[in-house]
Every structure is written in structure tokens, then in C-alpha cells.
C-alpha positions in Angstrom: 130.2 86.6 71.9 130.6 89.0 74.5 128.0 89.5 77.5 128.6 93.5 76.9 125.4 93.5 74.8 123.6 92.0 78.1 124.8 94.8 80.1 122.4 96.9 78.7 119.0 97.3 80.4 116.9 97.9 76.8 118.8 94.6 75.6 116.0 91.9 74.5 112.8 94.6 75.8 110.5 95.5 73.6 109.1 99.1 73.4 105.9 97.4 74.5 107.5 96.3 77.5 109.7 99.0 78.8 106.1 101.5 78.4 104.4 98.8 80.4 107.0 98.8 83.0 107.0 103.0 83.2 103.4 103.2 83.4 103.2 100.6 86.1 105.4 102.5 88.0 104.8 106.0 87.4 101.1 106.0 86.3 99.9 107.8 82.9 99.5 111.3 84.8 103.0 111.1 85.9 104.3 110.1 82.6 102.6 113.0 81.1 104.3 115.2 83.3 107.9 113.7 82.7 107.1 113.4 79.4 105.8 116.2 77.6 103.2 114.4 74.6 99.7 114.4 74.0 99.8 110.7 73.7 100.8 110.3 77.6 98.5 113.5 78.7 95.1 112.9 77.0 93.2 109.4 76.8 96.2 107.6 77.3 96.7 104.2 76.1 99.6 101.8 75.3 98.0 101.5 71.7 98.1 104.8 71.2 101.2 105.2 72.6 103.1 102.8 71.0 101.6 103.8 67.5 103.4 107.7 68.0 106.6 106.0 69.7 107.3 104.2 66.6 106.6 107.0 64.0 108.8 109.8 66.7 112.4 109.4 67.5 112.6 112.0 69.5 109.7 111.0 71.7 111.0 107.3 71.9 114.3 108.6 72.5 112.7 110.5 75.6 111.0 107.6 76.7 114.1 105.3 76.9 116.5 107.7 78.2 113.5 107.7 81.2 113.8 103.9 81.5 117.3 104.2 81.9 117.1 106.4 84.3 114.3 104.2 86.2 116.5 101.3 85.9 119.6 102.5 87.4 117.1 103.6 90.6 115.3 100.6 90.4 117.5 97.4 89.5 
């Protein structure tokens, strides 16, 4: 096996986790702002958050591409 797979920051995190770690960091009203959703915007709430995430591609997508980017800036 190969530690390639390891390399990669979403490796082993849970959606859970890596909205836990942007909201920490960036706050809800921040997120909503980088973020463009109604989940993020109005009564924000991991719950509810991770309930749309799940059922949205594009919005998870969005979300990881974020935690990429927060990753590379913050190792």
C-alpha cells in the first residue's frame, strides 16, 4: 500500500469533521459569505448543515474545495 492515499488532507475526515474544523475557524457568518447557502446564512447549525451537504454535491463539493484551500494555508 502506498502512503499516496495519506497525502490527502480529506483522507480518514469525516464531513462532520472538516465542517467543524471551518466553522471553528471561520465562524457561521463567514462561511455564509464564502459559501453561498441558506444552510450557512440562516439559523445555522451543523445538523442542518450536514443534512443538505449530504443530499448536494455541488454544495459539498464547495465546501471541500474550501477545506483544501484552508489546509494548504493552515497545515
Amino acid at each position: 500500500m502506498t502512503n499516496q492515499s495519506h497525502k490527502d488532507p480529506l483522507h480518514g475526515k469525516t464531513l462532520e469533521a472538516i465542517l467543524q474544523e471551518l466553522v471553528t475557524h471561520y465562524g457561521w457568518d463567514e462561511l455564509g459569505l464564502m459559501i453561498d447557502i441558506r444552510c450557512f446564512q440562516f439559523e445555522p447549525s451543523i445538523k442542518s448543515s450536514l443534512s443538505f451537504l449530504r443530499k448536494t454535491p455541488w454544495a459539498r463539493a464547495k465546501v471541500e474545495s474550501l477545506y483544501l484551500s484552508f489546509k494548504k494555508e493552515n497545515p
